[in-house]
N, C-alpha and C positions, 0 to 999 in steps of 0.2 A: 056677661054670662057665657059667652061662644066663647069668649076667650079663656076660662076659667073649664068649661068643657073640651076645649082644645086641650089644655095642656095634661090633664086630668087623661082623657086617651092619649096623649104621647107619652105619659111617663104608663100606663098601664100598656101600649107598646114595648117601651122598653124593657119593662120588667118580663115580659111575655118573652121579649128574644134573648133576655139574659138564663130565664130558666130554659130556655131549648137549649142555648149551648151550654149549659152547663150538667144537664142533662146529657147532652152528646159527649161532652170529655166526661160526664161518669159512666156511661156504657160503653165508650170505648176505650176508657181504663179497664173496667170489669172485662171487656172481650180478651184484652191483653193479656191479664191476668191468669185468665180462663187457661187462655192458650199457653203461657207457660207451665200450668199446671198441668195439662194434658202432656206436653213434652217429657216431662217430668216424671210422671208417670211411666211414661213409655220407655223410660232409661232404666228406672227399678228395676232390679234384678227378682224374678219370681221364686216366694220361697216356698215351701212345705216343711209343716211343724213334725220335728223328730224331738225324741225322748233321750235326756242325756240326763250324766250321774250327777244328782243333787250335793257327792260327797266326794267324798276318797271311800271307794269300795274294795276290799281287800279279798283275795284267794278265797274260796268256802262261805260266805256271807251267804246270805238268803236275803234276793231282792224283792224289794215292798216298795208298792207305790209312792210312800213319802224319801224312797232314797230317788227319785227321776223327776224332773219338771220337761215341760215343752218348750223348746227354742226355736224360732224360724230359722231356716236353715237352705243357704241359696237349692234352684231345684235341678241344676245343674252338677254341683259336687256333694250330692248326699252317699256319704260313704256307701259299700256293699252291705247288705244284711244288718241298714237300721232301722229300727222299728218307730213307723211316723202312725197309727195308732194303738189306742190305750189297751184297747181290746183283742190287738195282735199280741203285745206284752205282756196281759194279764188277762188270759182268757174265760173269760166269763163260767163256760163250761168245765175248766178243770181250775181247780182253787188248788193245783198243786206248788210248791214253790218253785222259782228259778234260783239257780243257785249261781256264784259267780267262780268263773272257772279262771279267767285275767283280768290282772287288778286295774283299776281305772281311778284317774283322777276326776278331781271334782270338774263337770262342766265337757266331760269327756262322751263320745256319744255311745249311746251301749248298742253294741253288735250281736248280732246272733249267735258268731263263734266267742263273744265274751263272756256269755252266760247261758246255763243249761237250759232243757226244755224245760215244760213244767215236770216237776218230779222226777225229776231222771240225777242219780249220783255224780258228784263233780268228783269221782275219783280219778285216777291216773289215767284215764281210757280215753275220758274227756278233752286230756290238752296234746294227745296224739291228731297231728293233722292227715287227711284221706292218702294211703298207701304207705303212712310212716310207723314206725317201729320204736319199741322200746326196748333199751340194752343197757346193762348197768356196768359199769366198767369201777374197776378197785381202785382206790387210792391212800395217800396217806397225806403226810406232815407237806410234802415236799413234792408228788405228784398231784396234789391237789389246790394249789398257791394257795397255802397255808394259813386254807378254809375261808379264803374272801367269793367263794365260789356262791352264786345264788340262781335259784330259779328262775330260769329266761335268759341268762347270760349266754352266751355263745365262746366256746374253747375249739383252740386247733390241737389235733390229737398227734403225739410226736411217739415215736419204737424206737426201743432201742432193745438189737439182740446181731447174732451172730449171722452172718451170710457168707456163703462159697461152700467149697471142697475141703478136707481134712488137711490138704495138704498149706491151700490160701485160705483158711477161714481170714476173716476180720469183723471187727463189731461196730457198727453201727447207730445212728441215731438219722431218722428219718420220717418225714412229717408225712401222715399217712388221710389223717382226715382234716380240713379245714374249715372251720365257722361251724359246728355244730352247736344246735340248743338245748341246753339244759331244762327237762324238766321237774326234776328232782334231786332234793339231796339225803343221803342216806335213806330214810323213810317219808320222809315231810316234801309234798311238792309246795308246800309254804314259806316265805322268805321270815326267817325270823328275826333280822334286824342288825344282827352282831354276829362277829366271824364264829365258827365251829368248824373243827376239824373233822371232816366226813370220811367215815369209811369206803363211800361209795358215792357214786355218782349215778345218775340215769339220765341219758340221752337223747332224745328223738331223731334216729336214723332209718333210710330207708333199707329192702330185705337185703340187699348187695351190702350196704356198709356194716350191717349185721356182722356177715359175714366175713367178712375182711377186720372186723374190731375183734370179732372172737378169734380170729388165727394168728391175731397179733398178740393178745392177751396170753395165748397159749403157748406162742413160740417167744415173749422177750417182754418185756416191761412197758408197760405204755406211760406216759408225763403228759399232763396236762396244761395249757396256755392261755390265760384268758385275754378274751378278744374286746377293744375298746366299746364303748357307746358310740354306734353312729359310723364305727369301722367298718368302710363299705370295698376295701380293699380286698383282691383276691392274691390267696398265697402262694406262691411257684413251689414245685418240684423243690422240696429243698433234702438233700443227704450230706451228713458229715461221719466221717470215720476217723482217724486217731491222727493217720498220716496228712486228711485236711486241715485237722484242729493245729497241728505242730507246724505246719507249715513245712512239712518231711517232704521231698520230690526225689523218686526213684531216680539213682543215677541208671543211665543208659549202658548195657555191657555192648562193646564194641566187638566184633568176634573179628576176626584175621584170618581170611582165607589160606591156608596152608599153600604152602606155594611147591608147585609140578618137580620132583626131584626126576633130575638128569642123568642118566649113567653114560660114559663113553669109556671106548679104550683109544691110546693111542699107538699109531702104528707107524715105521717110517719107512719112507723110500727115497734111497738115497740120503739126500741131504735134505728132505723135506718129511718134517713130522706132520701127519694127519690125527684128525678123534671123530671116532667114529659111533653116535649115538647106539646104545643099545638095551633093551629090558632091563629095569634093575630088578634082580633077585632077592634085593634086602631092604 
């Protein structure tokens, strides 16, 4: 009976030290675990929910709640002027609409300068950025690259007209403004999809380039050039005239210093003739 009692408490010993240690390797897997988790954690980049376009939102639309969802968004590169809540967007107090003044792709996040206040007209005024100007400049078949021009493109402006004196005039073609933006064509600051020949173009230039576009338009022809996607290149000083285009180079006139005329007379003496330099009269 001790004996059957003995072994009866050794095997309930053993099972007693098997569950502590197996208890010890499960809390100190759980610790383990724990603590990667917390590392982990602290790697996370912290976000805050901004409001981006549920579509493809195009020029003039009126945005509505069902065109925007919330994305987290790291809290570190959250663009300028986006709006992380619902009630900044769409504000409670005015049910007036925002209207979209630059077009956005889907998933794109909407800006403040992307879309109107509430209620306020997304006319041409709207996609003038602070101290810029609007100036519409003429064009045709062929100063206007033959209507693939659209809103938001960017063109370097090129003149061509006369310069000098009556006596050197020569005519010219010289690049006057470079990378400006397009914000309208003809009447429509709306891309309409397919080329159209525009009468006219409108620019966003500041009051100086105003000025310098009208006294080009006035004195010589202005040609338009459109500028790539993503062309981040700056344009030099560029002028060409008839004689760079030909590859013409003015010969050099050599001039010939006229050379000192000498008068002498001669005189003798004896058997020895002298000359004796003197003013010439003629």
């Amino acid at each position: 009976m001790r004996m059957i009692f003995g072994l009866v408490l050794l095997f309930g010993v053993a099972l007693a030290g098997g569950a502590v240690y197996m208890a010890k390797n499960y809390i100190g897997a759980y610790q383990a675990e724990l603590a990667r988790e917390r590392a982990a954690r602290e790697q996370v980049v912290p976000t805050v929910t901004v409001f981006v376009a549920d579509r493809a939102l195009k020029y003039g639309e009126e945005l509505t709640r069902e065109d925007v969802r919330e994305v987290n968004w790291p809290e570190t590169a959250i663009p300028e002027g986006a709006f992380t809540e619902m009630d900044t967007l769409f504000p409670p107090n005015n049910p007036a609409p925002r209207l979209i003044v630059r077009d956005m792709e889907a998933s794109e996040a909407v800006l403040a300068v992307k879309v109107t206040e509430p209620g306020q007209d997304a006319g041409l005024t709207s996609r003038l950025e602070r101290g810029m100007r609007a100036f519409t400049i003429k064009v045709d078949v062929a100063s206007g690259v033959s209507g693939f021009l659209r809103p938001g493109d960017k063109v370097d402006v090129y003149w061509t007209g006369q310069i000098g004196s009556n006596d050197g005039r020569k005519e010219v073609t010289k690049l006057i403004e470079a990378a400006v933006r397009l914000i309208a064509i003809d009447q429509s600051a709306v891309s309409l999809g397919e080329a159209t020949i525009a009468r006219t173009v409108t620019v966003s230039v500041s009051p100086e380039q105003v000025a310098a576009l009208a006294q080009a338009q006035a004195t010589g022809n202005l040609t338009l050039s459109l500028v790539g996607t993503g062309d981040d290149t700056i344009a030099s000083a560029i002028e060409v005239d008839q004689r760079t285009l030909l590859g013409i180079v003015e010969e050099e006139v050599i001039v010939q210093a006229q050379e000192e005329k000498v008068c002498t007379i001669r005189t003798r003496r004896g058997a020895e003739v002298m000359e004796i330099p003197i003013p010439c009269t003629n």
